[in-house]
N, C-alpha and C positions, 0 to 999 in steps of 0.2 A: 581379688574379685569378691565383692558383696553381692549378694542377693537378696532384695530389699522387699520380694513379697511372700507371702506365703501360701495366698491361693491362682491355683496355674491360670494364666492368662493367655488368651489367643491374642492375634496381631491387629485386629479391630481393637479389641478393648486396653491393649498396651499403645497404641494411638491416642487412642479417647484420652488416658492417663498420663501419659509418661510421653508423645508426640513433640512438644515444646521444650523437650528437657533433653539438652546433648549430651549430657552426661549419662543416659542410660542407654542398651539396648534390652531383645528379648531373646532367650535361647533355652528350647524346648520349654517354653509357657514359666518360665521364671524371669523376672527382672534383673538384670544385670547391671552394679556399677561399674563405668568404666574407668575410674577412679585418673583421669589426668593429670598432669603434674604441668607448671610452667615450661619445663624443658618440653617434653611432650609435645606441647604445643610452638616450641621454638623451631622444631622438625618439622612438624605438619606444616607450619605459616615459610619455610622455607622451601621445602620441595614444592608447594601452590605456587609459589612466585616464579621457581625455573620453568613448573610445566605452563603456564601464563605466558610466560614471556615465549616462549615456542608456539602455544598454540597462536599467539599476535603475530611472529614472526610467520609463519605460513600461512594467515589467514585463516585457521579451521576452524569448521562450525560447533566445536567443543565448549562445554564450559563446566569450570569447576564447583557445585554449590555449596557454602557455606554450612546445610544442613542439608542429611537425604538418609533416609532408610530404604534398606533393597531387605525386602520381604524373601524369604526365601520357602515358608512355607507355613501353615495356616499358624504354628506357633510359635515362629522363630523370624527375625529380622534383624539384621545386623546393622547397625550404624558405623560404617566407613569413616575412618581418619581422615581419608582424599581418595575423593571419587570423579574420574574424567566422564565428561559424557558427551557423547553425538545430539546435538541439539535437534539433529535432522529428525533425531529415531524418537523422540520424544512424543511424537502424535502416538505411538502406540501402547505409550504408558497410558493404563484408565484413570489411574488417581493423580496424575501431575499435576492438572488444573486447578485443584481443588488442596491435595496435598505434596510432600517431595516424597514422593514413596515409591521406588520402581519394583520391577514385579517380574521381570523378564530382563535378558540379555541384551535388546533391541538395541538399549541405548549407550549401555555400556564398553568405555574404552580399559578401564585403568583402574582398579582399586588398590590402595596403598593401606595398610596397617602398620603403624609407628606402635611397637612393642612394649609395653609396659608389666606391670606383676600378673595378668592374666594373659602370658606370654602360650601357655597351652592351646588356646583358643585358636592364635594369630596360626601357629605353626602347623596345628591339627583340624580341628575344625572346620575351620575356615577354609581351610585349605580343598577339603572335600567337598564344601557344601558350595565355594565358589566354582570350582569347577564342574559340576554338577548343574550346577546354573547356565554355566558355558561364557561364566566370564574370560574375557582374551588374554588378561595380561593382569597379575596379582605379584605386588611389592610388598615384601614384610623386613619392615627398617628398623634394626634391632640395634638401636644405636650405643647402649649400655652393657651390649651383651649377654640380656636375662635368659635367653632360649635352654633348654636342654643340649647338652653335650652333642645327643645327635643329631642334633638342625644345624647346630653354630660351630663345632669339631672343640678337640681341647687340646690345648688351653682353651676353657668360652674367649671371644674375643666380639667386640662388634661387627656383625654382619650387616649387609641387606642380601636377601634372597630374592630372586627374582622367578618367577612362576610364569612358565609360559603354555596355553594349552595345548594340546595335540592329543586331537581327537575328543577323549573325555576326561583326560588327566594330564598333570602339570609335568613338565620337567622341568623342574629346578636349577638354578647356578645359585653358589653361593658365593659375593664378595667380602674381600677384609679392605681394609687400610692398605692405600697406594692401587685401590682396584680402581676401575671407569666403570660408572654405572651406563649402561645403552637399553631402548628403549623398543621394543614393536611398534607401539603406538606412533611412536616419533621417532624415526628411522635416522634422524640427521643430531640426535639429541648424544651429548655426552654429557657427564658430571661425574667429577672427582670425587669416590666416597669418603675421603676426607674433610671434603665440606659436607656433608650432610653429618658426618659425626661431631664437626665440631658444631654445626646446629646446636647440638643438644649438652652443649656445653654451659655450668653458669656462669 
């Protein structure tokens, strides 16, 4: 994790600067690199294609966008790896039209975080401050198995965890190799995390 500014920024003015750049977010008024890697991105471009193909297969009015920051509070917004969202609940976002910036729960289905060396974030962080949001359903696909010992168990081995809300906090499942991943969002959805690890394969 790089932090690339020095004077603290709120989420207006990390828009104004850094809005067009995927590779940053903001968290507590500092710049964040998220430092991606091609594998990284071989994970993310693979789990969008299976939840894609589910959301065509049932028809729902979801869609995955390419770029979105969910502000979480005047000086912090995360930028999601893969973000599902209710097209319907979109009138209630104020800056959609204008920007991808959601602001509220309304619209959200699904946030995914594909693990890299600011693996802290994905597991702790994150963890608190989506749920707190009242996001429904938070994936964190640790496909190299960087996590700490107590998110991932030891031996580390590749996880995904999967975060489900109740009430104002997650309950977690943690899978390995030879697990099915299943899904709230998509009640009818399986996938072998085998493939999604070897996603991230070179």
């Amino acid at each position: 994790m790089i932090q690339t500014g020095v004077r603290s920024l709120n989420v207006d003015e990390f828009i104004e600067q850094y809005g067009d750049q995927d590779q940053y977010e903001l968290i507590d008024g500092e710049v964040v690199d998220l430092e991606p890697t091609g594998l990284h991105e071989q994970v993310i471009a693979f789990l969008a294609r299976k939840f894609n193909v589910e959301i065509d297969r049932l028809d729902l009015p979801y869609t995955i966008p390419h770029r979105c920051l969910i502000r979480v509070s005047n000086t912090t917004a995360f930028r999601p790896d893969l973000i599902v969202l209710d097209q319907t609940q979109l009138v209630h976002e104020p800056l959609w039209r204008q920007q991808p910036v959601i602001t509220s729960n309304a619209a959200i289905k699904l946030v995914t975080e594909v693990v890299s060396t600011n693996w802290q974030n994905d597991y702790a962080r994150k963890v608190e401050d989506y749920a707190l949001l009242g996001v429904p359903e938070y994936w964190i696909v640790d496909y190299l198995g960087l996590g700490g010992r107590e998110y991932i168990g030891n031996p580390k081995q590749p996880t995904v965890t999967i975060c489900q809300l109740v009430k104002d906090m997650y309950e977690r499942r943690s899978l390995h190799r030879g697990d099915v991943l299943v899904s709230s969002t998509f009640p009818e959805f399986r996938l072998e995390s085998d493939r999604v690890f070897a996603a991230g394969e070179g």
